[in-house]
NUKE-382518 format. One record per residue (C-alpha): x, y, z. Coordinates in steps of 0.5 Angstrom, whole numbers, padded with zeros to 4 digits, always signed. Each point is the difference from the previous one (the first is absolute). Layout:
BEGIN
XYZ ...
# end
This chain:
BEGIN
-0095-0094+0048 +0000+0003-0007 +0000-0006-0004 +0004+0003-0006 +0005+0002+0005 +0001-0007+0002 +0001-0004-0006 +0005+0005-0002 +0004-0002+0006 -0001-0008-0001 +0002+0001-0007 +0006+0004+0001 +0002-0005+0007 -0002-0006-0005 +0005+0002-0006 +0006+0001+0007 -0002-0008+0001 +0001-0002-0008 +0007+0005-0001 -0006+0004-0005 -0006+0000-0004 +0000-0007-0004 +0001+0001-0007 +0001+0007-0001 +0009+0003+0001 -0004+0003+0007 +0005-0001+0005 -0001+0001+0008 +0001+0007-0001 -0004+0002-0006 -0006-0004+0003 +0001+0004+0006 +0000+0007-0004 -0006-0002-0004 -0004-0002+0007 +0001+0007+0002 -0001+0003-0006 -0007-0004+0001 -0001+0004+0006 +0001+0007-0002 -0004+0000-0007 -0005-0004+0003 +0000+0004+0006 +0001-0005+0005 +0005+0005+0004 +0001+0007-0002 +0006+0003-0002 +0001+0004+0006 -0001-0007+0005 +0005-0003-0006 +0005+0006+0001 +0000-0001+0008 +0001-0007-0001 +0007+0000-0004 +0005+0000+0006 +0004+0005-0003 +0006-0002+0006 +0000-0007-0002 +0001+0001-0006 +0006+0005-0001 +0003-0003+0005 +0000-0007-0005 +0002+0005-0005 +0006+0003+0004 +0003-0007+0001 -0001-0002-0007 +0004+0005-0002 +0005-0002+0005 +0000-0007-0002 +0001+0003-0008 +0006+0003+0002 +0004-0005+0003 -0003-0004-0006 +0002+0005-0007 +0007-0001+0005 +0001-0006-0002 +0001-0001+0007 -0004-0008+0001 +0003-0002-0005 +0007+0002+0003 -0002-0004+0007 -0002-0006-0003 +0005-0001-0006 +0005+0000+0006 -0003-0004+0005 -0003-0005-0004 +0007-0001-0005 +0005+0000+0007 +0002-0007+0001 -0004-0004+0005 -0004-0006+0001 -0007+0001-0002 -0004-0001+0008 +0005+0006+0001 -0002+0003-0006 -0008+0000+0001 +0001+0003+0007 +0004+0006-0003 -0006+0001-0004 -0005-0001+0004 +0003+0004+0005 +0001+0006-0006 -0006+0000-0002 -0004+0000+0006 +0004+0006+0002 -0001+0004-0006 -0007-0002-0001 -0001+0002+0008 +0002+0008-0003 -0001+0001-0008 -0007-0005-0001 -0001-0006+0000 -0002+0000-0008 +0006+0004-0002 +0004-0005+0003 -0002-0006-0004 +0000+0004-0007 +0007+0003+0000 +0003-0007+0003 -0004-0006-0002 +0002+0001-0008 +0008+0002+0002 -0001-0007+0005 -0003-0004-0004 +0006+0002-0006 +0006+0000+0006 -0002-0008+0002 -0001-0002-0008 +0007+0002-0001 +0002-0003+0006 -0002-0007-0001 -0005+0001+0006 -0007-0003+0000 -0004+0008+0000 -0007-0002+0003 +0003-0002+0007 +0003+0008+0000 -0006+0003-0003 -0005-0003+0005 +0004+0002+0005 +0000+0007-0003 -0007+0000+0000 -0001-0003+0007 +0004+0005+0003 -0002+0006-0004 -0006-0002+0004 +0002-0001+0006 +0006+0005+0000 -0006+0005-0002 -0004-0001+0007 +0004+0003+0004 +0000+0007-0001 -0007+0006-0002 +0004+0000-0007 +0002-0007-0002 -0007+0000-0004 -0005+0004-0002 -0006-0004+0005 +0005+0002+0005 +0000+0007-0001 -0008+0000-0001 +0000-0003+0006 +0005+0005+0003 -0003+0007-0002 -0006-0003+0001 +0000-0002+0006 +0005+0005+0002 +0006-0006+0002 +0007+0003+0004 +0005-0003-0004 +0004-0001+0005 -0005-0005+0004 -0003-0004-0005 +0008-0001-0003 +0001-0003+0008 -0006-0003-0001 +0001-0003-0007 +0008-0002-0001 +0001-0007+0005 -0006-0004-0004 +0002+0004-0007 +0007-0003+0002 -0002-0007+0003 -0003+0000-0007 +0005+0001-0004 +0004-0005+0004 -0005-0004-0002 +0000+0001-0007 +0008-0003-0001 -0002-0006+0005 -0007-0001-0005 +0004+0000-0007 +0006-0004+0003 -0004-0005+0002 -0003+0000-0007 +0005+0001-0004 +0006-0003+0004 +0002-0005-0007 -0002+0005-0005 +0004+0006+0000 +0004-0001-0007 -0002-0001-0006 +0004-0003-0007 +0004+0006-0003 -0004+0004-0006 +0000+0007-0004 +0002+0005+0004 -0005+0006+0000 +0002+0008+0000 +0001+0004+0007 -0004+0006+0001 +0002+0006-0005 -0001+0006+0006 +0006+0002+0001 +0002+0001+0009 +0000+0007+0001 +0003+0001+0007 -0001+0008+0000 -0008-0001-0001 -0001-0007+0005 +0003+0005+0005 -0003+0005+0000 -0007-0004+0000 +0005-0004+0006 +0000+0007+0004 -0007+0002-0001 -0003-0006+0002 +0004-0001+0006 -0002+0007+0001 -0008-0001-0001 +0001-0007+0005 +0003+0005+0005 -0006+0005-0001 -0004-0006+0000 +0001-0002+0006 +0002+0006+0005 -0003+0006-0004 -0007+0003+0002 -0001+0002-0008 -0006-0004-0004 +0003-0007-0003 -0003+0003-0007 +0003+0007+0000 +0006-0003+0002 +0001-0005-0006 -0002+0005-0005 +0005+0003+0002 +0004-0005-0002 -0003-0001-0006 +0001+0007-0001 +0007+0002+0001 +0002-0007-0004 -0004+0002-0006 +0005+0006-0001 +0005-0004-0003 +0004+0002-0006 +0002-0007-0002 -0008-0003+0000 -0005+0003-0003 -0006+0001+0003 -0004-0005-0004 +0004-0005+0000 -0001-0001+0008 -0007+0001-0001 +0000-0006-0004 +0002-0003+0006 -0006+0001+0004 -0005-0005+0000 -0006+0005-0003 -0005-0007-0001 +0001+0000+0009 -0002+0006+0001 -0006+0000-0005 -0002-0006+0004 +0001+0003+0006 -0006+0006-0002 -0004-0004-0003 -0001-0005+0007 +0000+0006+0005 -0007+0002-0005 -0003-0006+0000 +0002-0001+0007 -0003+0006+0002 -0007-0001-0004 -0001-0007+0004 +0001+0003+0006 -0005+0006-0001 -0005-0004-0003 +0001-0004+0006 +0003-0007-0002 +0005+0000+0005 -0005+0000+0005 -0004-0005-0002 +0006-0005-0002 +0003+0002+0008 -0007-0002+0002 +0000-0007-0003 +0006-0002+0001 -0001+0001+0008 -0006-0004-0002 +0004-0005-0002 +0004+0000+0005 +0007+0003-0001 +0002+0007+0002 +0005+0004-0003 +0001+0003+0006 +0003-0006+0003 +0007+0000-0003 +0001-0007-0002 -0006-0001-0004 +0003+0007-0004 +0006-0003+0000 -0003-0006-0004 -0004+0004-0004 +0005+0004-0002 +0004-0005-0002 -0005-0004-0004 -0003+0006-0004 +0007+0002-0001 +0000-0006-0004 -0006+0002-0003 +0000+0006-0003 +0007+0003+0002 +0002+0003+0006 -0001+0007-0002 -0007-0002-0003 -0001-0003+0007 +0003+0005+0004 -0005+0006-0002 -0005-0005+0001 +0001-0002+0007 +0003+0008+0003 -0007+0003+0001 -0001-0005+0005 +0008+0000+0004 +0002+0005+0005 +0006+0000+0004 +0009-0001+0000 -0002-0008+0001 -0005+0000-0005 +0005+0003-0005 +0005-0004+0001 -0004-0006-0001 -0002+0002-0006 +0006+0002-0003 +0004-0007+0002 -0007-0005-0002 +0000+0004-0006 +0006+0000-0003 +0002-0007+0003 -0006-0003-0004 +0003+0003-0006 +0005-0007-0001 -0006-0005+0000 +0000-0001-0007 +0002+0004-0007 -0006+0005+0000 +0001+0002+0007 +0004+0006-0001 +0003+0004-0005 +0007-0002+0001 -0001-0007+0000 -0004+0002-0008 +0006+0003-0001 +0006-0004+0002 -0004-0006-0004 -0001+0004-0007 +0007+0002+0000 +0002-0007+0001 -0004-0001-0006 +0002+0005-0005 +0008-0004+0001 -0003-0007+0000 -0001-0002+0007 -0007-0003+0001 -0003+0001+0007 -0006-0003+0001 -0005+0000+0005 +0001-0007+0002 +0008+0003+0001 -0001+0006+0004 -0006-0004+0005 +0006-0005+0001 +0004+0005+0004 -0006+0007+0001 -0005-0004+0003 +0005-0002+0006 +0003+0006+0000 -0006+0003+0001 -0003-0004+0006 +0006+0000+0004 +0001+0007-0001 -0007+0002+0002 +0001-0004+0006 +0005+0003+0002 -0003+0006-0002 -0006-0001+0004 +0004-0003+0006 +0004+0007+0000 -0006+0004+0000 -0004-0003+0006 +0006+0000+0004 +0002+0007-0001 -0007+0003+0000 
# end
């Protein structure tokens, strides 16, 4: 094996592990550029490997749906739903249910991450001035985005990975995944009612500001229809999912009330780099023959990818290790087949709420909470993540082996 290629690829795994590069403002995604940057200059991969690396599908169709989520988002069509949920007088068990119900459906089709960034800071305001104790609402934001996520090939941006890159039907892994997504977030309400059964109120303080985007009717519409329209596409039309939401992406950029910038500034950019960098830096490993050799040493040591429940485990614990997208690249060179696929995308994603650093949504529901002075620990979301997390992998895991 070429070493220089080897290290590089530790190196980058290493800093998925610590979230960056320990003292430097590197972050998951600038670690992951440099690594392949690496590469290239030091000829660990060529530019032309580099090039047929880049799955080119994977990433319009992230881009298309990120475009999409933008519109519904400048519409100010969150902030519209949950100011109406969340203000409509109802016991606060109720209340949690709606959420978790919206949120696990919205997040089913505009995006798990999009979700908790349009919702969590408007959440966290609505229940400050409503006298509810926030922090049982945003976990349950979090767990449900997360969960709410698994049940589509567009809910998250490993599932769509897995989906292009494994060439999924949309309508069998949505049969396949929606009963353990929707026992999960059950789940979820039963957890954090257990939880916080005495602790839904809080002593009357400041209120805070609503949210300033005003509710356009027309333009949450008009991404109503398109969406509806792209589902539909989805489903029954034999056109690449890719093709399709670029389409999307295109018929919503010609708008004459948001300027083309302002939906780009939508986009998740550091993502889409993150996900160049890893197809590089995955590629010059297999080439250099790294996966051969860690698949051999891993039968050696007794566990067999091939196998579902060893993947299984192991796509949730490296999940938790380096994030899911990170250790979906990792593992999809050695998965073939609609099972395998699934089980990816449901390990994954489900894993994803064991602890704050697990998922993006979770990094994102708890910075949110914190920029209006509600503290999320580790400790805090443990309480309700962890036993989230295993029940709904076992029911996850209980699923699969009966259905495949």
């Amino acid at each position: 094996m070429n070493t220089f290629v080897v290290l590089v690829y530790i190196a980058v795994y290493l800093s998925m592990l610590l979230g960056g590069i320990p003292g430097l403002r590197v972050d998951r995604t600038g670690a992951a550029l440099l690594g392949a940057i690496l590469l290239l200059a030091g000829r660990g991969i060529s530019e032309e490997q580099a090039l047929t690396a880049i799955d080119v599908p994977t990433l319009a169709l992230l881009f298309g749906l990120m475009v999409v989520s933008a519109q519904f988002q400048l519409g100010g069509f969150y902030g519209y739903v949950m100011q109406r949920v969340v203000m409509y007088d109802m016991p606060p068990t109720t209340l949690l249910a709606a959420v978790i119900a919206l949120t696990g459906a919205l997040s089913a089709i505009l995006t798990n991450d999009v979700v908790c960034l349009a919702v969590a800071p408007l959440l966290s305001r609505l229940c400050l001035n409503k006298h509810l104790n926030p922090v049982p609402f945003l976990l349950a934001l979090a767990c449900a985005a997360n969960i709410g996520s698994a049940a589509t090939l567009i809910g998250n941006p490993q599932n769509i990975l897995i989906g292009e890159s494994l060439q999924l039907s949309f309508n069998r892994y949505l049969l396949v995944a929606t009963p353990p997504c929707l026992a999960g977030l059950a789940l979820v309400w039963w957890i954090i009612v257990k939880v916080y059964r005495d602790q839904w109120m809080i002593e009357p303080g400041e209120g805070t500001t609503e949210d300033d985007r005003p509710f356009d009717r027309w333009q949450t519409l008009k991404g109503a229809v398109i969406l509806f329209l792209l589902i539909v596409c989805f489903m029954f039309a034999p056109w690449p999912r890719e093709l399709l939401a670029l389409s999307a992406a295109g018929v919503l950029l010609l708008s004459r009330t948001f300027y083309s910038r302002n939906v780009m500034g939508l986009v998740d950019w550091p993502l889409l780099v993150l996900f160049i960098s890893l197809f590089i830096v995955n590629q010059a490993f297999q080439l250099a023959g790294g996966m051969d050799w860690l698949m051999s040493h891993a039968r050696s040591a007794g566990i067999s990818l091939d196998e579902p429940m060893p993947l299984f485990l192991g796509t949730a614990v490296l999940s938790n290790l380096v994030s899911n997208v990170p250790a979906i690249m990792l593992l999809l060179p050695v998965v073939e087949g609609d099972s395998m696929g699934a089980l990816l995308a449901l390990s994954s994603t489900l894993a994803g709420n064991f602890i704050i650093v697990g998922s993006v949504a979770n990094i994102i529901v708890v910075e949110a909470a914190r920029q209006v002075g509600i503290k999320i620990s580790f400790r805090t979301h443990a309480k309700v993540g962890i036993p989230v997390t295993l029940t709904s992998l076992l029911v996850a895991g209980g699923w699969l082996w009966l259905v495949t």
